[in-house]
Each structure stands twice: as C-alpha cells, then as structure tokens.
DRENPA-3360 file (N, C-alpha, C; in nm, 2 decimals, always signed):
BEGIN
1 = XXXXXXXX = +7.39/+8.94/+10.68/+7.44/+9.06/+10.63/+7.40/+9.08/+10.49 ~ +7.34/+9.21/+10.44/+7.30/+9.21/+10.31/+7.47/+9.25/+10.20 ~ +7.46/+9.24/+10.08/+7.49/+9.19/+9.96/+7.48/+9.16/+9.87 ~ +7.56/+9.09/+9.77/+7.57/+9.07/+9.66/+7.53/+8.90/+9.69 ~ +7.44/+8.84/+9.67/+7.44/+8.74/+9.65/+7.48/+8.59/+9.59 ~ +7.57/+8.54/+9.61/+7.64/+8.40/+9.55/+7.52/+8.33/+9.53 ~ +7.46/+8.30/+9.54/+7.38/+8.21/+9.50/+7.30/+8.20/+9.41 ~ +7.27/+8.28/+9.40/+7.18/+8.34/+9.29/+7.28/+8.43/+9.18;
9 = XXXXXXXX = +7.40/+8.47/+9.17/+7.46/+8.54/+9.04/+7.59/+8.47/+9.04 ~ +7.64/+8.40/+9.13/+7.81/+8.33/+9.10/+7.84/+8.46/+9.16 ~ +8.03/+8.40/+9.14/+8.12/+8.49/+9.15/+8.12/+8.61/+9.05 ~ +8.04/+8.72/+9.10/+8.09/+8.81/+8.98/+8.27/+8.88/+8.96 ~ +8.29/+8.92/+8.88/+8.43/+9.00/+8.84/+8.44/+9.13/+8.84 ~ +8.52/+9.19/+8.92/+8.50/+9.36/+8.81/+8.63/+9.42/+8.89 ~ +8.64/+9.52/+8.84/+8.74/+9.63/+8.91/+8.75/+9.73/+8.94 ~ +8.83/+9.78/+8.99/+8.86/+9.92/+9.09/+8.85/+10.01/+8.93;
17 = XXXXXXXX = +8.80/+10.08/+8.96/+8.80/+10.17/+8.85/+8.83/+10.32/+8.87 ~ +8.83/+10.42/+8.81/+8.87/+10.54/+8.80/+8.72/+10.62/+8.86 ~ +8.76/+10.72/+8.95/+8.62/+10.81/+8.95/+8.52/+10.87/+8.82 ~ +8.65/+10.92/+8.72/+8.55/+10.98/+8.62/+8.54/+10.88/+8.52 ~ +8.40/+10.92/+8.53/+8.35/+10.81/+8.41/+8.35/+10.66/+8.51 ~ +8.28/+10.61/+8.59/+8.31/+10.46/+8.67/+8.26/+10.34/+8.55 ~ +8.14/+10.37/+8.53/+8.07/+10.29/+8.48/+8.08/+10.30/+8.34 ~ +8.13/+10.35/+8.25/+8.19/+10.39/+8.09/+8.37/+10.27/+8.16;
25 = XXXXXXXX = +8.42/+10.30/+8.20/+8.56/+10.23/+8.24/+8.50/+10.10/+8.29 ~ +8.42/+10.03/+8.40/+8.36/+9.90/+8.40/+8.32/+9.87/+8.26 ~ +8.26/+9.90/+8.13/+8.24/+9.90/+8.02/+8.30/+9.83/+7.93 ~ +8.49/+9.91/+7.97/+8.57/+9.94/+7.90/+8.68/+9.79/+7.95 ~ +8.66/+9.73/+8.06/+8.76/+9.66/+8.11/+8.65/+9.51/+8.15 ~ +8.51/+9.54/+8.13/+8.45/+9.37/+8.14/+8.43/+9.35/+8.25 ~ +8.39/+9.48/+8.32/+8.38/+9.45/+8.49/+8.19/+9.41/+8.51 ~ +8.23/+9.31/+8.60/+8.05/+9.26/+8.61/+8.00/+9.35/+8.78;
33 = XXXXXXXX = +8.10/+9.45/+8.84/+8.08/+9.47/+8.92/+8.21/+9.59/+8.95 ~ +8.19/+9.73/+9.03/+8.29/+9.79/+9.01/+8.34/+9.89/+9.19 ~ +8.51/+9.92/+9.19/+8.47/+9.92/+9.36/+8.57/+10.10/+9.33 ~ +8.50/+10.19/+9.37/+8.59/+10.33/+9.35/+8.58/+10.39/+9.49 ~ +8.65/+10.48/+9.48/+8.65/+10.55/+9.62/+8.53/+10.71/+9.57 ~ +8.47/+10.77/+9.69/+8.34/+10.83/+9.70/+8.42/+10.97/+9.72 ~ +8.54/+10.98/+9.76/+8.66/+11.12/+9.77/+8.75/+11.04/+9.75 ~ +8.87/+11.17/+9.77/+9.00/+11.19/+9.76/+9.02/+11.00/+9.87;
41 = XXXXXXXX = +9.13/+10.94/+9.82/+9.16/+10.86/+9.95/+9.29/+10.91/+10.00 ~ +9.33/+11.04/+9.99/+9.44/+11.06/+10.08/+9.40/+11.20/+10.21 ~ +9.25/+11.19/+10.25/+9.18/+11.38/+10.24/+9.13/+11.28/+10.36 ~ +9.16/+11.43/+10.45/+9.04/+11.42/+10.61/+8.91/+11.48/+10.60 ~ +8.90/+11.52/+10.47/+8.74/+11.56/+10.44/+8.70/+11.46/+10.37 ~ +8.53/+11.52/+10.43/+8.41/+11.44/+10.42/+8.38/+11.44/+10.25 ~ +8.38/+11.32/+10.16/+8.37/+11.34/+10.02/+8.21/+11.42/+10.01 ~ +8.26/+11.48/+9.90/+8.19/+11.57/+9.85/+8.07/+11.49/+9.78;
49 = XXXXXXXX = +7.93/+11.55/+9.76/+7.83/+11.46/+9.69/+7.87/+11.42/+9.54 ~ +7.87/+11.30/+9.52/+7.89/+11.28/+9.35/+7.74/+11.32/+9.28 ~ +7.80/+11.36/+9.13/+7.69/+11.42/+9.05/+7.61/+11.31/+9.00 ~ +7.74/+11.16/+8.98/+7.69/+11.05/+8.99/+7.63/+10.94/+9.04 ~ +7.60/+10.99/+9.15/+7.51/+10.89/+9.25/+7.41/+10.86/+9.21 ~ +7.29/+10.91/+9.13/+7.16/+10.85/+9.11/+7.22/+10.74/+9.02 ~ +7.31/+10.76/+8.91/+7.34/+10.67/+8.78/+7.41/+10.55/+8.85 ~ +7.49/+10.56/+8.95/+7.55/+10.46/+9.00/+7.45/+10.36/+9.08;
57 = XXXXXXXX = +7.40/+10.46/+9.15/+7.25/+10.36/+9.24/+7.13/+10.29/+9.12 ~ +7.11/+10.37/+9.06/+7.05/+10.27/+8.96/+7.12/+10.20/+8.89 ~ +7.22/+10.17/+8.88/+7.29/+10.11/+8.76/+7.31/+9.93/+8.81 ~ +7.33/+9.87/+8.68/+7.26/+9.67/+8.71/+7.38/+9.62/+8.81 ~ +7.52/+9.72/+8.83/+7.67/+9.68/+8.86/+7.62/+9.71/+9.01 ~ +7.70/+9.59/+9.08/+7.71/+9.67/+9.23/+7.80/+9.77/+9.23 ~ +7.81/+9.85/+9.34/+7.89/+9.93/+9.37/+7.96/+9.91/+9.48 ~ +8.12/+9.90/+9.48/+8.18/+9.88/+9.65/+8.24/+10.02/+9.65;
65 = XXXXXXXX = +8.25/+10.05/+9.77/+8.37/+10.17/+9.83/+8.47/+10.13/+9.88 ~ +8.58/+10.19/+9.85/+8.69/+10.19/+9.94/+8.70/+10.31/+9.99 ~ +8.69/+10.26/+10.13/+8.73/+10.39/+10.23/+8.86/+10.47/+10.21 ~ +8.86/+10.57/+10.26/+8.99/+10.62/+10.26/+9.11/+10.57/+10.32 ~ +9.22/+10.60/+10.26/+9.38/+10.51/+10.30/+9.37/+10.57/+10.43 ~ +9.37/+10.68/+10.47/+9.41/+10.72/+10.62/+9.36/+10.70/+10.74 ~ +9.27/+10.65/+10.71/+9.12/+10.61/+10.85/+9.22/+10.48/+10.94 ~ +9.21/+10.51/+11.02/+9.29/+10.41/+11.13/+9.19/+10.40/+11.30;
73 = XXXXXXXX = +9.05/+10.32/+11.27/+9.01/+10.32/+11.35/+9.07/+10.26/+11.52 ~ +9.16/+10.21/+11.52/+9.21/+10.16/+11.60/+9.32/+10.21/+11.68 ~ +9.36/+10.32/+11.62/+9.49/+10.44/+11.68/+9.45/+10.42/+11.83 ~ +9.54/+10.43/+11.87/+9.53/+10.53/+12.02/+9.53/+10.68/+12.04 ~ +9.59/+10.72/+11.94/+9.60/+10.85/+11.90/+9.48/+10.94/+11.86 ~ +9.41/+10.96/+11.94/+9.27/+11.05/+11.93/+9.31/+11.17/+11.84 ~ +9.37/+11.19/+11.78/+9.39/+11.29/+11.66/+9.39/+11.22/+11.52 ~ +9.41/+11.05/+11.55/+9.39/+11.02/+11.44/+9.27/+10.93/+11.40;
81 = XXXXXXXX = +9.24/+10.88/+11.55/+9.14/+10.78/+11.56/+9.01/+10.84/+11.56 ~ +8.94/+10.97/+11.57/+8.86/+11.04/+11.60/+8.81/+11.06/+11.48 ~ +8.93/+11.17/+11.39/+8.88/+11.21/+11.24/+8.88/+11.08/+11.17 ~ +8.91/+10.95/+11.20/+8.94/+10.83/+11.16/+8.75/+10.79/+11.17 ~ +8.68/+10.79/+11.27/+8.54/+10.76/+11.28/+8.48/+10.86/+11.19 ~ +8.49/+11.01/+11.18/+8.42/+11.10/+11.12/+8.49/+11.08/+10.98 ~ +8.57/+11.04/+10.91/+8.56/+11.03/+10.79/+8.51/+10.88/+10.74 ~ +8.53/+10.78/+10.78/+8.42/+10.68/+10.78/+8.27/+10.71/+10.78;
89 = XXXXXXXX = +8.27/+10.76/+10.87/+8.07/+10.81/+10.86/+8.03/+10.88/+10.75 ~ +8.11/+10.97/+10.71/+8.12/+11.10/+10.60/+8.11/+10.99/+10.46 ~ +8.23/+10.86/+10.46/+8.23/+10.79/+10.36/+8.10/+10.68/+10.38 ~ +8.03/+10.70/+10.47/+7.93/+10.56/+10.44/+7.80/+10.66/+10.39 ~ +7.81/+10.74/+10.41/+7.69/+10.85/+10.40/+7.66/+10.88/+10.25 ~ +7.79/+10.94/+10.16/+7.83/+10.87/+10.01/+7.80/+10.75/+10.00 ~ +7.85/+10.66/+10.03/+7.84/+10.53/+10.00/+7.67/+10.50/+9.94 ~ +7.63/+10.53/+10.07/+7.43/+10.51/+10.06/+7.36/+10.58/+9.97;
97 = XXXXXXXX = +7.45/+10.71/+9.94/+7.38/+10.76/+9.78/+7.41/+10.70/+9.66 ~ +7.50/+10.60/+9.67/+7.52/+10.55/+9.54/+7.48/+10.41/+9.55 ~ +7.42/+10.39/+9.66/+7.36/+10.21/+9.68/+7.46/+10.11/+9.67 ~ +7.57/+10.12/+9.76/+7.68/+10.06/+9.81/+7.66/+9.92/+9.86 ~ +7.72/+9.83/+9.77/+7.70/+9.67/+9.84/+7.80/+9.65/+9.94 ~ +7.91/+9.73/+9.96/+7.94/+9.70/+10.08/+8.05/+9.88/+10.05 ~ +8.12/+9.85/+10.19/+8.24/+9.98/+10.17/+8.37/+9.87/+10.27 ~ +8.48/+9.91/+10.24/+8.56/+9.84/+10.24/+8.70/+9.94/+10.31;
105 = XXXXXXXX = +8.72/+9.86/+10.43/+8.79/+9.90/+10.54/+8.90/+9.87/+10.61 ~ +9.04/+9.93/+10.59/+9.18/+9.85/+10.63/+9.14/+9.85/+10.72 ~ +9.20/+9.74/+10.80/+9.18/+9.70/+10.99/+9.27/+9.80/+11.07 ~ +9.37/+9.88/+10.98/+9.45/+9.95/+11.07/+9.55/+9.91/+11.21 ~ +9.57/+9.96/+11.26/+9.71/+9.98/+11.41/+9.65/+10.03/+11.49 ~ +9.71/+9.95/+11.61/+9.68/+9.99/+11.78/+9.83/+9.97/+11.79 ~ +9.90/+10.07/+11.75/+10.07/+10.11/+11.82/+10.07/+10.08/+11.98 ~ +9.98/+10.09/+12.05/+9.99/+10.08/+12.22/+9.98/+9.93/+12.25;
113 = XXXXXXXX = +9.82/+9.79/+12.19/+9.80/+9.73/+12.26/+9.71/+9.66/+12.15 ~ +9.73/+9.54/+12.06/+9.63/+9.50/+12.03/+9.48/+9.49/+12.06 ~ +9.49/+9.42/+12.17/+9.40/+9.40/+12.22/+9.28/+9.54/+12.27 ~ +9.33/+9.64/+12.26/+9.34/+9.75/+12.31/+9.21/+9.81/+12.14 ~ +9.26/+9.78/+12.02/+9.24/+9.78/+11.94/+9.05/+9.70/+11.90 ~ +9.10/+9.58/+11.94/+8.95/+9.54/+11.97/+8.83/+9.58/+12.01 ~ +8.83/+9.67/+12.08/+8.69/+9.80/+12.16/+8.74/+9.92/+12.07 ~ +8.83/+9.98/+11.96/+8.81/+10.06/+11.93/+8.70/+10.03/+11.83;
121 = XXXXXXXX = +8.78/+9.89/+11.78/+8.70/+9.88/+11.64/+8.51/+9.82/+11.68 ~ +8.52/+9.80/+11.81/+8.38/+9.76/+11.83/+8.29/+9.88/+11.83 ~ +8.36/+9.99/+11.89/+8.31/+10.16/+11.89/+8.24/+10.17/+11.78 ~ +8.36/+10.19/+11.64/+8.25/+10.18/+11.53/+8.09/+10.12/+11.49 ~ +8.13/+10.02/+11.53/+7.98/+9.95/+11.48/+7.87/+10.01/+11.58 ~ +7.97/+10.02/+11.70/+7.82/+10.09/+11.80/+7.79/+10.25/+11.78 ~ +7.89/+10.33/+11.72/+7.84/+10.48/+11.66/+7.78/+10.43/+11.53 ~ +7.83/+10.42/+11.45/+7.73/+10.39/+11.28/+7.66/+10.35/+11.27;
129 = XXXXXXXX = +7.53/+10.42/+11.23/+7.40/+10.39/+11.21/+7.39/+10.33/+11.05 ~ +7.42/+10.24/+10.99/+7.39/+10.23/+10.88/+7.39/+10.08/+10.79 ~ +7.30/+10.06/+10.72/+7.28/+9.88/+10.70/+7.36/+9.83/+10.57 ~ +7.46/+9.94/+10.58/+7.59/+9.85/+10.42/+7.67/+9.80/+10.52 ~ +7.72/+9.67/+10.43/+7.82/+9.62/+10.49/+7.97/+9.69/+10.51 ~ +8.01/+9.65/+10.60/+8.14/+9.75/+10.67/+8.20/+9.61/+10.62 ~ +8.33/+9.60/+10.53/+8.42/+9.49/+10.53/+8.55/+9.53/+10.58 ~ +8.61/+9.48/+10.67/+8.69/+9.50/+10.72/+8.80/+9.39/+10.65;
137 = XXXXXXXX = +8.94/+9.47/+10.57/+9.04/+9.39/+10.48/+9.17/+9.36/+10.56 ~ +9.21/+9.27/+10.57/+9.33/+9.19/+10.56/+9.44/+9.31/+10.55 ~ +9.56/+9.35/+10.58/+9.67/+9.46/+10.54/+9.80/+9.37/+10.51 ~ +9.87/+9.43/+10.47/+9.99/+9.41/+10.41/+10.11/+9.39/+10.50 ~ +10.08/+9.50/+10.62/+10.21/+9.49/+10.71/+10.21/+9.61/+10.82 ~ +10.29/+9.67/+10.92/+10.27/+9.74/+11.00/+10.30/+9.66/+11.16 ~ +10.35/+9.75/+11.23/+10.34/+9.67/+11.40/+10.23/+9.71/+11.46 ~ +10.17/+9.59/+11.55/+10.06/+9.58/+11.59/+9.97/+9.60/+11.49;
145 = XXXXXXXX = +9.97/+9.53/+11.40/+9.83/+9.50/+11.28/+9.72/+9.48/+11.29 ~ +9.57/+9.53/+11.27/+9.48/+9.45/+11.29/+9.41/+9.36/+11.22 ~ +9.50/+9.33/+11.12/+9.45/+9.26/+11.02/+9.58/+9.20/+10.92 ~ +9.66/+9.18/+10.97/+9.81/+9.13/+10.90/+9.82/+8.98/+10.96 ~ +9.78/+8.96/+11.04/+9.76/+8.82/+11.10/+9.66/+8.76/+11.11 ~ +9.63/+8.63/+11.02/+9.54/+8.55/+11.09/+9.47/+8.52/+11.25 ~ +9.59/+8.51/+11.32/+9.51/+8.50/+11.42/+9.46/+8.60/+11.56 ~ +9.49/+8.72/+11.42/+9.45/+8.84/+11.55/+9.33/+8.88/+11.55;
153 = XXXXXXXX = +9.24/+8.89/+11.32/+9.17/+8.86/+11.30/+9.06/+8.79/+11.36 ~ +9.09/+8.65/+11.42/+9.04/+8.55/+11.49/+9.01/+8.62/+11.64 ~ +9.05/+8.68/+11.70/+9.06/+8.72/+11.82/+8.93/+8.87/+11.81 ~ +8.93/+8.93/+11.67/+8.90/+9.06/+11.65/+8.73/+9.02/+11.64 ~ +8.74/+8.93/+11.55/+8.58/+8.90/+11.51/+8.46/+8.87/+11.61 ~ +8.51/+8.82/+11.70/+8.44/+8.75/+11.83/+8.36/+8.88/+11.92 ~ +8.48/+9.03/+11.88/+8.42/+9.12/+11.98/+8.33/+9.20/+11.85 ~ +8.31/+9.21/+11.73/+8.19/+9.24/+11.67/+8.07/+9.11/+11.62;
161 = XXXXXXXX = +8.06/+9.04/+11.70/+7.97/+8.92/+11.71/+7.76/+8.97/+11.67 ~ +7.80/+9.10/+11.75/+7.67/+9.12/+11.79/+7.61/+9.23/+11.71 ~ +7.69/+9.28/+11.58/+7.64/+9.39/+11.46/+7.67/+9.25/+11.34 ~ +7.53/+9.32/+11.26/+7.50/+9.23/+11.11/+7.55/+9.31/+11.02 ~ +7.64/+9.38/+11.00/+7.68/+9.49/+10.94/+7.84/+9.44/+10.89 ~ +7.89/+9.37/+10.98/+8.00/+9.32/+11.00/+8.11/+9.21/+10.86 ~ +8.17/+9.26/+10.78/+8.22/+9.15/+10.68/+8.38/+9.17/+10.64 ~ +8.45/+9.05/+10.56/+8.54/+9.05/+10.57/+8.54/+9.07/+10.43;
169 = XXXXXXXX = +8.71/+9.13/+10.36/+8.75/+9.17/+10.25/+8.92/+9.12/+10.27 ~ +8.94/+8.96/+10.15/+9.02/+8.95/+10.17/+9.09/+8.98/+10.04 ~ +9.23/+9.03/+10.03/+9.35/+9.07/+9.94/+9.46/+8.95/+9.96 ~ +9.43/+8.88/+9.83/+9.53/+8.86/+9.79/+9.68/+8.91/+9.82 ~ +9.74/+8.97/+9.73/+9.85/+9.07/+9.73/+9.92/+9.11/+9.90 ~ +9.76/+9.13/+9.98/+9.85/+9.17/+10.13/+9.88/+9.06/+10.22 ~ +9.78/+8.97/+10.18/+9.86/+8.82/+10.23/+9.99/+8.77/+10.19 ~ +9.95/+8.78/+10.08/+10.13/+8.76/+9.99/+10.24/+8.87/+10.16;
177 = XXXXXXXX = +10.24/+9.00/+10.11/+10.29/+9.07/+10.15/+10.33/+9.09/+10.30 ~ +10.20/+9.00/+10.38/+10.20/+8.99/+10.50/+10.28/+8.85/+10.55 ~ +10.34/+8.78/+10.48/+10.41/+8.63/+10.52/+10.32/+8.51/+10.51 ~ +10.20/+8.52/+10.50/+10.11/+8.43/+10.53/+10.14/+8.32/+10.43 ~ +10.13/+8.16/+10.51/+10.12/+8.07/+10.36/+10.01/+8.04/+10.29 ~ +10.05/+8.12/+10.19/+9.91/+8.10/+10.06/+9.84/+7.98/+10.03 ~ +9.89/+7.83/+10.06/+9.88/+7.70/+10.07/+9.72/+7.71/+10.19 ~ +9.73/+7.73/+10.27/+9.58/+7.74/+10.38/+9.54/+7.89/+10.43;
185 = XXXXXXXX = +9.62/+7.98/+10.35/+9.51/+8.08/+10.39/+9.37/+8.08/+10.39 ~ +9.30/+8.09/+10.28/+9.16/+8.08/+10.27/+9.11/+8.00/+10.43 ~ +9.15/+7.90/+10.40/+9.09/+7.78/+10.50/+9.10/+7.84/+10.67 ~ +9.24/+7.89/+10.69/+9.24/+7.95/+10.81/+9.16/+8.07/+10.81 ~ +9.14/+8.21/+10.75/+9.06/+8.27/+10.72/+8.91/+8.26/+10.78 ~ +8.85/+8.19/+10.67/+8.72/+8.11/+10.68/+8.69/+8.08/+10.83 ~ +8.83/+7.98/+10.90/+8.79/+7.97/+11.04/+8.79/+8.07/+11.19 ~ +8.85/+8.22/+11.14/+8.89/+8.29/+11.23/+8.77/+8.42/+11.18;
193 = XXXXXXXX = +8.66/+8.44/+11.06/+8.61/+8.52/+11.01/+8.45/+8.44/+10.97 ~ +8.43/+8.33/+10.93/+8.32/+8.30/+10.94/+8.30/+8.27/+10.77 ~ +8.29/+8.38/+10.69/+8.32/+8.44/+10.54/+8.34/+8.53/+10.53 ~ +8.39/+8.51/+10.37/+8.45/+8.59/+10.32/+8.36/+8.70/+10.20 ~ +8.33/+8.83/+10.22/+8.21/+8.85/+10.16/+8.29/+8.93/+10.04 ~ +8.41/+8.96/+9.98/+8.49/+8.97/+9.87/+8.63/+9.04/+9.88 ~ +8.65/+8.95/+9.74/+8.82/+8.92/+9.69/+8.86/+9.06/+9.70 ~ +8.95/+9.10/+9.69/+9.04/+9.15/+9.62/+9.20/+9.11/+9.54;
201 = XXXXXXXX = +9.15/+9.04/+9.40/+9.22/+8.96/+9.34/+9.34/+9.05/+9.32 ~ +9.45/+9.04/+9.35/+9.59/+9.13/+9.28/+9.71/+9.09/+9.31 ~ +9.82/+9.04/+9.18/+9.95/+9.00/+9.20/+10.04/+9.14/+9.28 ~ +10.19/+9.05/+9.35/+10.26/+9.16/+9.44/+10.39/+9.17/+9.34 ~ +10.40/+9.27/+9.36/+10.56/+9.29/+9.30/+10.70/+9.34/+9.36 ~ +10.61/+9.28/+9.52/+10.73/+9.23/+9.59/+10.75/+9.08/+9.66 ~ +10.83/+9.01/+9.67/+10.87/+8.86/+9.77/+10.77/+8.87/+9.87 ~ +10.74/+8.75/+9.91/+10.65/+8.74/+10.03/+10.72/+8.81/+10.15;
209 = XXXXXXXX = +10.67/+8.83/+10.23/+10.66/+8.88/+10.34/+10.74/+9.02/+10.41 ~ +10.74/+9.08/+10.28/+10.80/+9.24/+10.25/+10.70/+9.30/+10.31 ~ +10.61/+9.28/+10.35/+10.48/+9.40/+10.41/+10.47/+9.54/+10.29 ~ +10.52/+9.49/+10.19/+10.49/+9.61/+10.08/+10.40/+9.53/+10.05 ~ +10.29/+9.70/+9.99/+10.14/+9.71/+9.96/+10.14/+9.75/+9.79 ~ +10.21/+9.65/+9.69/+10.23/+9.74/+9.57/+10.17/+9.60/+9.50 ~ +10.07/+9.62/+9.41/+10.03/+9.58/+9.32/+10.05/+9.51/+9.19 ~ +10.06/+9.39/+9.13/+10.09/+9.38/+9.02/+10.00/+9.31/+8.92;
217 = XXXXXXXX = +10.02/+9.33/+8.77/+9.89/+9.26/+8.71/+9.97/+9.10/+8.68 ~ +9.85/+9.05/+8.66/+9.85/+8.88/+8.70/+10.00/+8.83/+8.60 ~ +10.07/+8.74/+8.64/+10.17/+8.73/+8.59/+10.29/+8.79/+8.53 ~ +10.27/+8.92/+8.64/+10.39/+8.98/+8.59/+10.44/+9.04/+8.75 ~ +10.41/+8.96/+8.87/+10.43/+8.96/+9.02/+10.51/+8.80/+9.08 ~ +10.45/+8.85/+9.16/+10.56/+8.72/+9.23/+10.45/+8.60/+9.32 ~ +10.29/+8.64/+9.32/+10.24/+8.57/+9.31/+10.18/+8.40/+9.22 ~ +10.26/+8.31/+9.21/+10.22/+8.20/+9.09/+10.06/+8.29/+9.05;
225 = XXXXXXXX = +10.03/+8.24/+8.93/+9.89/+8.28/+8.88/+9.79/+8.12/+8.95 ~ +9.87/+7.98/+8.93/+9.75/+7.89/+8.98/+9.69/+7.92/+9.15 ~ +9.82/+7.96/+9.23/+9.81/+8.00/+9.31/+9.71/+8.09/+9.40 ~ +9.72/+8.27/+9.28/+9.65/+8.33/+9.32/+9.51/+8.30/+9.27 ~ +9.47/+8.23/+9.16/+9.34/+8.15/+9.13/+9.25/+8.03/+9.21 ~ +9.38/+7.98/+9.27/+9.32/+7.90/+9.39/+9.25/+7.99/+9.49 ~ +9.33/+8.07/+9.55/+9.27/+8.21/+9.68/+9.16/+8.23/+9.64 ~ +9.11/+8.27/+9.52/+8.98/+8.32/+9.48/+8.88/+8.22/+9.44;
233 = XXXXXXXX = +8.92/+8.11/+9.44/+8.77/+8.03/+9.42/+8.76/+7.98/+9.57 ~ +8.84/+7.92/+9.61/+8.85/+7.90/+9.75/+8.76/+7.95/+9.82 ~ +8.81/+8.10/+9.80/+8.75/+8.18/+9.89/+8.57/+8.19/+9.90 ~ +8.54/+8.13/+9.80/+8.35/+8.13/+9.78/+8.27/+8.31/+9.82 ~ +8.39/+8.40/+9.75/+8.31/+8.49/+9.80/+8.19/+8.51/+9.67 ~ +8.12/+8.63/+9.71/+7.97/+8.65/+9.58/+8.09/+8.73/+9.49 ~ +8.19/+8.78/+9.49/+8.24/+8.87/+9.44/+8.39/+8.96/+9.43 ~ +8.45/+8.93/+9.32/+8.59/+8.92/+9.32/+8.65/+9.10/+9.25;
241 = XXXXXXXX = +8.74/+9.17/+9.31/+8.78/+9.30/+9.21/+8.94/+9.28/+9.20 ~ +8.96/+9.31/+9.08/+9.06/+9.33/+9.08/+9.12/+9.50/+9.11 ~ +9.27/+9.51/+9.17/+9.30/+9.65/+9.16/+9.40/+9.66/+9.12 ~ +9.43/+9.55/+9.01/+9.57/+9.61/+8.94/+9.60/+9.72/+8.84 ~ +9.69/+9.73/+8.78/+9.74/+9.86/+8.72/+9.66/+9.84/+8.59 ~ +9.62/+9.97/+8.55/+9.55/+9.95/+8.42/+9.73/+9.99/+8.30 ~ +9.63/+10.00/+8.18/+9.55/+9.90/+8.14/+9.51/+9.79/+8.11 ~ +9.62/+9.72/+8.17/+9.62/+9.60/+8.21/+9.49/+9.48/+8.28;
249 = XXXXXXXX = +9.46/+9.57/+8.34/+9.38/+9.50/+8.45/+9.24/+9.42/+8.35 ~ +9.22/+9.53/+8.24/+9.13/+9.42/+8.16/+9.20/+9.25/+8.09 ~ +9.29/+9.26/+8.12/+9.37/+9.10/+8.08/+9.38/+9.05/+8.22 ~ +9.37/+9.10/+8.35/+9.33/+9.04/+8.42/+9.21/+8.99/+8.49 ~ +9.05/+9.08/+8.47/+8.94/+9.02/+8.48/+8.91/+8.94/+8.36 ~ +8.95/+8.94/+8.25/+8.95/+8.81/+8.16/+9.02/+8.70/+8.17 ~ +9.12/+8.71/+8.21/+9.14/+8.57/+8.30/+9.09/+8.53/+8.41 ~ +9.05/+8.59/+8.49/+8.97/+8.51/+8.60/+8.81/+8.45/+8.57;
257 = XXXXX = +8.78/+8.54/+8.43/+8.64/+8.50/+8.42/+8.62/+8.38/+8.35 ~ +8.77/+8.32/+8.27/+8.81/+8.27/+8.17/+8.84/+8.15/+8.28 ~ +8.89/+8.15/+8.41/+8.96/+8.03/+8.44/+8.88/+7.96/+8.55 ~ +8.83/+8.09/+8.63/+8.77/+8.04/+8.73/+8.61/+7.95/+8.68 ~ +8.61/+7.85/+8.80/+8.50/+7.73/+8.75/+8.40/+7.71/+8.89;
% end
C-alpha cells in the first residue's frame, strides 16, 4: 500500500489543522505532516474544489483527509449507505487533487447484522477506483460497531484481503472511549489488522469506556500521558496527528516529538 514511508523519514508529527490557511497553521504548531478535511464534515455534498490544491500537492508535508463525520458505509439503510459511497468518492476525488497520503475513514454501524456489514464495506473497495490509501479508524462507541472492537476488526479485515488500497487508522482517545485495555491494545490491533498505517494521538475527557468521542490535549484528560506515549510508539506507524484542541495542540506535538524515541 503506498504512503508515507517509516523507513526512510521516522515517525513523523503533525496535526489536524484548520482549512484556511492549512499549511501557514502546520507552520504555526510544528506539524511535520498535516490531516484537514476537503469539505464541510457535517454536508452530503460533494466538497467543493480547493483553490488550494496545487500548493497542498506540491507542498514537502503529507497531506491526510478526514472523510466526512456522516458517511456510514455499512448502514443498512440505503438512504444512508448510498449517499455514504457517493460522498466518499466525491471526498477521494478532492483528496487526489491535493496528493493525499491517505484519507481516513470511521468504520461506522450495521444496526441489522455485523456481519452483514462486512460485504458492505467490501462494496467499497470494489466501486472505488482509486490508488490513496482508504484507512479505515477505530470508533469510540455505537451498537453493532465496526470498528469499536478489536475483534470485529479482526473478522472485517480478512474480507478486504484482496484490495492494496486497504489501511488502518488507529485513535487513541476512541480506544480509551471504547473500553479497550490500553495495556495490549497496539499488540492486539497489529494481530487482527496486520499495521497500523497512522496515529491519531489524542487525550479523552471522558473515563474509559463512556463511548464519548471528545478530545483532550495531553494531560489535561484521563488518558495517563506514559500511557498514551506508549500507544504511539508501539504502534510503528510512518505517522502520528494529533486532533486536540488548539491552541494547545502545539504543546502537544512538542511533546511527542520531544519524548518519543
């Protein structure tokens, strides 16, 4: 699967940044690498072209996407699951004008059948024509999850076996959020996913296994800091973002750049 390379650059750092101005704000916060969304992420429309795409695609920073909050490839609900494929496509299409190292994708809910969920998400890979990595993230909480559990993940990965397009994006924060014990996540992960192709470093500012998806900057959550430092080196991905709350969040990619080894 193409990428950001570990081997040749380390773990880089960077963060979720603001649409305007991306690369002036990576600047501003010490990001070696930066991840924004291409539209609105609350909109069933297809983002609009950025004025910024040639400067992003040339520019030395990768670029990640975060897909939009609403996309729920795995619905049963063909009202949701439908516009759920077509605004994915709409967001990888942006993605490719701005030379996207990957775009980054909640696993979403199959309310009827997990398993059921499995062939929705394989649909995807067999409609999209396109060679950026699709990372599929870890979630926070929800019934019938496709990605709140280790070991559903494990069950999910086996039926996209046969697309190279295919990668994982783990969060911190939603593991916290999801009950998981942070003591062998990585490790379990690794065995149900293969790798991990990047972090999403961020403290919770709620108790474990609240399935709340709320954010906090490093040591001022309920994540320990050696803790969520272990998750991220652990994890051997090419590339770590933070999405905590600014302005803060530049005191959190300087600690990780500061600690991790």
């Amino acid at each position: 699967m193409q990428g950001v390379d570990a081997s040749v650059s380390g773990m880089i750092i960077g963060a979720h940044v603001p649409d305007e101005d991306p690369l002036g704000a990576a600047a501003a916060v010490g990001a070696e690498c930066i991840q924004l969304f291409v539209g609105p992420p609350q909109s069933w429309k297809k983002p609009p072209p950025r004025p910024d795409a040639e400067q992003l695609k040339a520019s030395d920073l990768p670029v990640y996407v975060h897909a939009p909050y609403l996309i729920n490839v795995a619905s049963p609900n063909n009202r949701v699951r439908i516009p759920s494929r077509k605004i994915l496509a709409g967001t990888m299409e942006r993605s490719e004008e701005v030379g996207a190292a990957g775009v980054i994708v909640h696993a979403g809910h199959a309310e009827d059948d997990i398993s059921r969920g499995f062939m929705r998400w394989r649909k995807v890979f067999e409609e999209l024509e396109t060679e950026i990595p699709i990372l599929i993230e870890n979630t926070a909480g929800g019934t019938n999850a496709m990605g709140r559990r280790i070991e559903v993940l494990a069950e999910l990965w086996p039926h996209l076996a046969d697309f190279n397009n295919v990668g994982f994006c783990f969060d911190t924060c939603h593991a916290h959020a999801g009950g998981e014990n942070l003591d062998d996540v990585i490790e379990r992960v690794l065995d149900a996913v293969g790798t991990i192709d990047l972090v999403h470093a961020n403290d919770s500012r709620d108790p474990p296994g609240t399935g709340a998806d709320r954010h906090a900057n490093f040591s001022e959550g309920n994540i320990p800091d050696e803790q969520l430092l272990a998750m991220v080196q652990a994890a051997g991905a090419p590339a770590v973002i933070c999405e905590t709350p600014w302005p803060q969040i530049k005191d959190d990619v300087a600690y990780l750049r500061e600690n991790l080894k």
